[in-house]
C-alpha positions as CSV (number, residue, x, y, z in Angstrom):
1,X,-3.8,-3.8,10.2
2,X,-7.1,-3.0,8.4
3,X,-10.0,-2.1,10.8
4,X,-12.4,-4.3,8.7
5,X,-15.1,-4.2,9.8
6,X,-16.2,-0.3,10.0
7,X,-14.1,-0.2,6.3
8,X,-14.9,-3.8,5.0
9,X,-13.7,-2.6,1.6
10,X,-9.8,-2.1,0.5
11,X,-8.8,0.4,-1.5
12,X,-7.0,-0.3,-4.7
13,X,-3.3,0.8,-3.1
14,X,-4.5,-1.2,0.0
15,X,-5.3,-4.6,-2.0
16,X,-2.0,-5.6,-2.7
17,X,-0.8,-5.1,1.1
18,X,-4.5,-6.6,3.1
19,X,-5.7,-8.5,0.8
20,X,-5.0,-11.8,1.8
21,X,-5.9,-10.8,5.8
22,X,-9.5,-9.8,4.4
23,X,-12.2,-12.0,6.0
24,X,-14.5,-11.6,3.0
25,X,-14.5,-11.4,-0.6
26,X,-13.6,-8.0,-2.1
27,X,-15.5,-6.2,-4.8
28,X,-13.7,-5.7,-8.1
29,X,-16.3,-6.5,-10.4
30,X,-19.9,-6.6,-11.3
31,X,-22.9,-8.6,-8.9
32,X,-26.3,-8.9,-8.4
33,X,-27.4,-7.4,-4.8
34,X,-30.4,-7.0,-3.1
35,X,-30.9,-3.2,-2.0
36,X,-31.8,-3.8,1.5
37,X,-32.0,0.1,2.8
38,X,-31.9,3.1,0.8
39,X,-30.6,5.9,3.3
40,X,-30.4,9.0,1.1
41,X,-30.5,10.0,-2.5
42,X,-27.3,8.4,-3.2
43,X,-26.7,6.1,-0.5
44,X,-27.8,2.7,-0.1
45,X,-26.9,-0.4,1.7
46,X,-27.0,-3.7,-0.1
47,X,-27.2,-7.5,0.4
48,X,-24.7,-9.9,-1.5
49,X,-25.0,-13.2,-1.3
50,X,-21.0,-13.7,-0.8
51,X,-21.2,-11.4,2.4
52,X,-23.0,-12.6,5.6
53,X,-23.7,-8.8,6.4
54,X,-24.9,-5.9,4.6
55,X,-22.6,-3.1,3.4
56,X,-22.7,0.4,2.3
57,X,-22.9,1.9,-1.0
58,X,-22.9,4.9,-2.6
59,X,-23.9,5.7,-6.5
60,X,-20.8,7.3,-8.0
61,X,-21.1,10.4,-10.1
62,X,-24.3,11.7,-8.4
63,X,-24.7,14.0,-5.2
64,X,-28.0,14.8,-3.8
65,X,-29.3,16.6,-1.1
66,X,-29.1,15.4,2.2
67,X,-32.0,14.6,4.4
68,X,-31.7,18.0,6.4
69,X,-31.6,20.1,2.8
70,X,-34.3,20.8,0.6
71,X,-35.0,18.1,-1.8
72,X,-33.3,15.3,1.0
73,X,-36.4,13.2,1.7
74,X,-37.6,13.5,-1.9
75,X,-34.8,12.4,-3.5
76,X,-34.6,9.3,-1.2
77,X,-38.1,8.5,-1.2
78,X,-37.8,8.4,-5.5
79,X,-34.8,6.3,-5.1
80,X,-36.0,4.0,-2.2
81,X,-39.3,3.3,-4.5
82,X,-37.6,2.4,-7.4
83,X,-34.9,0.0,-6.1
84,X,-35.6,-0.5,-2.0
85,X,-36.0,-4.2,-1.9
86,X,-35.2,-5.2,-5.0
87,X,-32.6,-7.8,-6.9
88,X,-30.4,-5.2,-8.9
89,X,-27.1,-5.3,-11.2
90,X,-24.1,-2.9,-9.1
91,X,-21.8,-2.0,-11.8
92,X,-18.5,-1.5,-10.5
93,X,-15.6,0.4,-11.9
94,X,-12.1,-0.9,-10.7
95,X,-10.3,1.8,-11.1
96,X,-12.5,3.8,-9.2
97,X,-14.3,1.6,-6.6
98,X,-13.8,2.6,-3.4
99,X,-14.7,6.5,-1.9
100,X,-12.3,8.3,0.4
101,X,-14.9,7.4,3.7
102,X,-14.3,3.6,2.8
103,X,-17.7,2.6,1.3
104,X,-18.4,1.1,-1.8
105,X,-18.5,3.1,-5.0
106,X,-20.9,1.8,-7.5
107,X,-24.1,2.4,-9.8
108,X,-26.9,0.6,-10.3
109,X,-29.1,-1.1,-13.1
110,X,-32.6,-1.9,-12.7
111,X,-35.3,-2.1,-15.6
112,X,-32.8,-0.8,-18.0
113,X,-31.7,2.4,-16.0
114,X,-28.7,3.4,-14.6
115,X,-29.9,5.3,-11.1
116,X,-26.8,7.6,-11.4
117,X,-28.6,8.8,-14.8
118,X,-31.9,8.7,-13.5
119,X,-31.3,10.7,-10.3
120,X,-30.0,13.8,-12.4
121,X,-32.6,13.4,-15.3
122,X,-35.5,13.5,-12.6
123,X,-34.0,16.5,-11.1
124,X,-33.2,14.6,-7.9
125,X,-29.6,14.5,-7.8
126,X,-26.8,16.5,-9.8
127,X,-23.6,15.4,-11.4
128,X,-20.9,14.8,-8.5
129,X,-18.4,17.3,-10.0
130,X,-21.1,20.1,-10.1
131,X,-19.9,20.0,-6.2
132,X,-17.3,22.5,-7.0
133,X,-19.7,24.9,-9.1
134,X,-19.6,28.5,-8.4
135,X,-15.3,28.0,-7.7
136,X,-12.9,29.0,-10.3
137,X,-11.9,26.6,-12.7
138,X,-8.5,25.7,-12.9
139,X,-8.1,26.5,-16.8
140,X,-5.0,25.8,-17.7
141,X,-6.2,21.9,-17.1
142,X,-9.5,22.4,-18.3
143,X,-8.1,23.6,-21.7
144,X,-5.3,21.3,-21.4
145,X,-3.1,24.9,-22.8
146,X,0.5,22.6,-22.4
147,X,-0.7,20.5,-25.1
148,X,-1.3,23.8,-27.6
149,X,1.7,26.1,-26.3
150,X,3.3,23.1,-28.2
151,X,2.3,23.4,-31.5
């Protein structure tokens, strides 16, 4: 049985198995949410009016600091003043909507920005697969070589 309520959302394997014993709606599409708390740079927890409590979200594609690094507090204090309080459009991809911790997945759209864009352009976040800079890549998939050894 899912523990619900520390990981209200399913996963997409996990949807066709809990589904039905969910005790609230699950997110597979876009809404309009209120951001109640920003916690960190990426982080934020949001108010829906199909929920009676507030859940967890985090932007997808982005990482920034966290509050103990350099550039932690900054990068949530821009983010908190541009959408802490505020009705906002969470866009949600369903293929990808759920992270491997159980929260949301998610960006959002306020005054015709996308905060996942935002946060990199103002130097407050960096692209979530910049994570693994500095490791080897693996080049055979990054050049895709099967699909020219074929030629």
């Amino acid at each position: 049985m899912h523990d619900f309520k520390n990981f209200p959302e399913l996963t997409n394997s996990q949807m066709s198995l809990e589904y039905m014993n969910s005790p609230h709606k699950q997110i597979t599409m876009d809404f309009e949410a209120r951001v109640f708390k920003v916690h960190d740079g990426d982080t934020v927890t949001l108010q829906w009016e199909d929920r009676d409590f507030n859940f967890p979200m985090r932007i997808v594609e982005i990482d920034a600091p966290e509050l103990n690094m350099d550039g932690g507090h900054e990068a949530r204090d821009y983010l908190k003043g541009l959408v802490e309080g505020q009705l906002v459009q969470i866009i949600i991809n369903p293929e990808n909507r759920v992270e491997k911790w159980g929260r949301l997945l998610g960006d959002i759209f306020i005054d015709g920005l996308l905060m996942s864009e935002d946060m990199i352009r103002s130097g407050h976040a960096w692209p979530f697969d910049r994570r693994r800079e500095g490791q080897l890549p693996n080049l055979e998939k990054e050049l895709n070589i099967q699909k020219w050894l074929r030629l």
